[in-house]
C-alpha positions as CSV (number, residue, x, y, z in Angstrom):
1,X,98.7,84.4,-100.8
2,X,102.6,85.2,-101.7
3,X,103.8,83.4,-98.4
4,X,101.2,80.5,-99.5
5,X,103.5,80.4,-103.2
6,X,106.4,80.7,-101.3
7,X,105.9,78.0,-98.3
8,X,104.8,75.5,-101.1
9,X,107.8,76.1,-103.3
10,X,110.4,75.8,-100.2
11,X,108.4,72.6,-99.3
12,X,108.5,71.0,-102.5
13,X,112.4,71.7,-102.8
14,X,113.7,70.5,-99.1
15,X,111.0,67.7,-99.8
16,X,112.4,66.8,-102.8
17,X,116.1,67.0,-102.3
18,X,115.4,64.9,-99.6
19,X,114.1,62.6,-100.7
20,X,116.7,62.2,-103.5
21,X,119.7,62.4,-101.0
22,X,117.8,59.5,-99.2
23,X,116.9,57.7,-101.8
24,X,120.8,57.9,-103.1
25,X,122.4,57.1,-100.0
26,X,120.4,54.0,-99.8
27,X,121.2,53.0,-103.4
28,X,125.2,53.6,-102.3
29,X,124.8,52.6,-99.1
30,X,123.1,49.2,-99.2
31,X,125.7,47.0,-101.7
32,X,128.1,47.1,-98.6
33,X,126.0,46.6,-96.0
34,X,127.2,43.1,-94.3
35,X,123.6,41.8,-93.8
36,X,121.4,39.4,-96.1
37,X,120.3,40.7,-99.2
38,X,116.6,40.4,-98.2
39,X,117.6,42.1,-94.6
40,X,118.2,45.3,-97.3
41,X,114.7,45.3,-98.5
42,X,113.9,46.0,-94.7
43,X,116.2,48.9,-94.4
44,X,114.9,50.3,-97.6
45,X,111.2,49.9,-96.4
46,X,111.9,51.8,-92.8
47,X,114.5,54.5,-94.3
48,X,111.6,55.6,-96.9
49,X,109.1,55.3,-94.4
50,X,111.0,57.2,-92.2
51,X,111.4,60.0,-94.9
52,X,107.6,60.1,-96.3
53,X,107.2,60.8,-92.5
54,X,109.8,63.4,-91.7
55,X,108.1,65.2,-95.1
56,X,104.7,64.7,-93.9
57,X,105.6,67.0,-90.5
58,X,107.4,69.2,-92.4
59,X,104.3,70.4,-94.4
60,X,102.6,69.7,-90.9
61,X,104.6,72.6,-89.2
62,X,104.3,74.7,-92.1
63,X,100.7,74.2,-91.7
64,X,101.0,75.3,-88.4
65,X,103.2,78.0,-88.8
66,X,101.2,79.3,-91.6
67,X,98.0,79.6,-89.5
68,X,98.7,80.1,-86.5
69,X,101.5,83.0,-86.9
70,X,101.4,84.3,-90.4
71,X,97.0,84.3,-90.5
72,X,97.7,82.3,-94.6
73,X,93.9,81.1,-93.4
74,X,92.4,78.6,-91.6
75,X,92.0,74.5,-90.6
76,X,88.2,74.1,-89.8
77,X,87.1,70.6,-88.6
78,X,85.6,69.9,-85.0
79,X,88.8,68.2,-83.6
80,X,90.1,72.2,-83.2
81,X,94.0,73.7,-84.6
82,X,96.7,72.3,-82.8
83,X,100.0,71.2,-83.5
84,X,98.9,67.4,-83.8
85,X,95.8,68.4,-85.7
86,X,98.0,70.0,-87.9
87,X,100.0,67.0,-88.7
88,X,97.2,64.9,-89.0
89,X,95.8,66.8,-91.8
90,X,99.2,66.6,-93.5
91,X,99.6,62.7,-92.9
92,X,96.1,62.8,-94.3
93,X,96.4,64.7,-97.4
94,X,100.2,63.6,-98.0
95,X,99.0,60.2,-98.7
96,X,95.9,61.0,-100.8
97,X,93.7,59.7,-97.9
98,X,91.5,63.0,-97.9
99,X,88.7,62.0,-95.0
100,X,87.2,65.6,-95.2
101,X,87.3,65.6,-91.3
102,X,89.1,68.7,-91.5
103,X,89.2,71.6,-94.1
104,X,91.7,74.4,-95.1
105,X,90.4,77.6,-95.6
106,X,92.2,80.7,-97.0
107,X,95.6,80.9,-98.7
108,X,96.4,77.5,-97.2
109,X,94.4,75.1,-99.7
110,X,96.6,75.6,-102.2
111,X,99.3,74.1,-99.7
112,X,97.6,71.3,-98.9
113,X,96.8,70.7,-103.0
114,X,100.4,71.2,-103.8
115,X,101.4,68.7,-100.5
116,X,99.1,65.8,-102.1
117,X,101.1,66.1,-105.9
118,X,104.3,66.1,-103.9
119,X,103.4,63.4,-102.1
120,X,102.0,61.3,-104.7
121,X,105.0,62.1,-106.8
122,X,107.1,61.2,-104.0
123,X,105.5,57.9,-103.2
124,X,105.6,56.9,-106.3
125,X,109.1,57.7,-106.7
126,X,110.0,55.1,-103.2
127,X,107.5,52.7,-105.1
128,X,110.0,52.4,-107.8
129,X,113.0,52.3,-105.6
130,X,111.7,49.6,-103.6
131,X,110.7,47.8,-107.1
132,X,114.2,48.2,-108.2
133,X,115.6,46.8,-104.5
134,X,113.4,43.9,-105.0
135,X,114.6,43.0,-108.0
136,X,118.4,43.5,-106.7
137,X,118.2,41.8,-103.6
138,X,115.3,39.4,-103.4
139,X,116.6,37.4,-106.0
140,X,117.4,33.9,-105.6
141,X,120.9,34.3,-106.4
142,X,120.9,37.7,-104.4
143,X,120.3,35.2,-101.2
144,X,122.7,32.6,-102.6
145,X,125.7,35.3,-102.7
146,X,124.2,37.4,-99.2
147,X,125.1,33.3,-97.9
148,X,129.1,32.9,-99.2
């Protein structure tokens, strides 16, 4: 159970920092960017959806690792453990979809608890950005300027 506590508390720290160092460089980043205002929204959509992603295999390897080399339990479902299963059921439980297709057993539920907060939190927290980017940059005077 320790290397359970421990995997989730590593996870939600490099998961969270990076997602803040993302979500800063984009707020730094995209002002200077010498494309249309609206063009910005895009490159805010694909850079979050490119971290939710990377955080999503991160849990999915931990997953992996945690069952497959350090016995923290099991991942019962008839698709079988695998890598890709693995990250399917961390897509899956990232994003609050939950289709009970597969099922942790042992020390790894409270991973995959602790990986749907984090990932609510953490979509919520790119909702937000990309509310705050709309209102920056889809403006009608945002496109008037993105023009001169």
């Amino acid at each position: 159970m320790t290397i359970s506590v421990l995997a989730c508390l590593f996870l939600v720290l490099i998961s969270t920092v990076l997602h803040y160092e993302v979500l800063r460089g984009l707020h730094g980043g995209l002002p200077g960017l010498c494309i249309p205002h609206r063009a910005k929204l895009l490159v805010v959509m694909f850079a979050t959806f490119l971290t939710h992603a990377t955080q999503m295999a991160l849990y999915g390897g931990a997953f992996y690792s945690l069952v497959r080399w350090l016995g923290a339990g099991t991942l019962d479902g008839s698709a079988g453990f695998s890598l890709s299963t693995c990250m399917y059921f961390s897509a899956e439980t990232y994003t609050s979809l939950g289709f009970g297709d597969l099922t942790p057993v042992g020390p790894v539920r409270l991973l995959a608890g602790v990986e749907a907060l984090n990932g609510l939190l953490l979509i919520g927290w790119s909702a937000s950005f990309i509310h705050i980017a709309m209102q920056r940059f889809w403006t009608p005077s945002a496109s008037v300027s993105a023009t001169r």
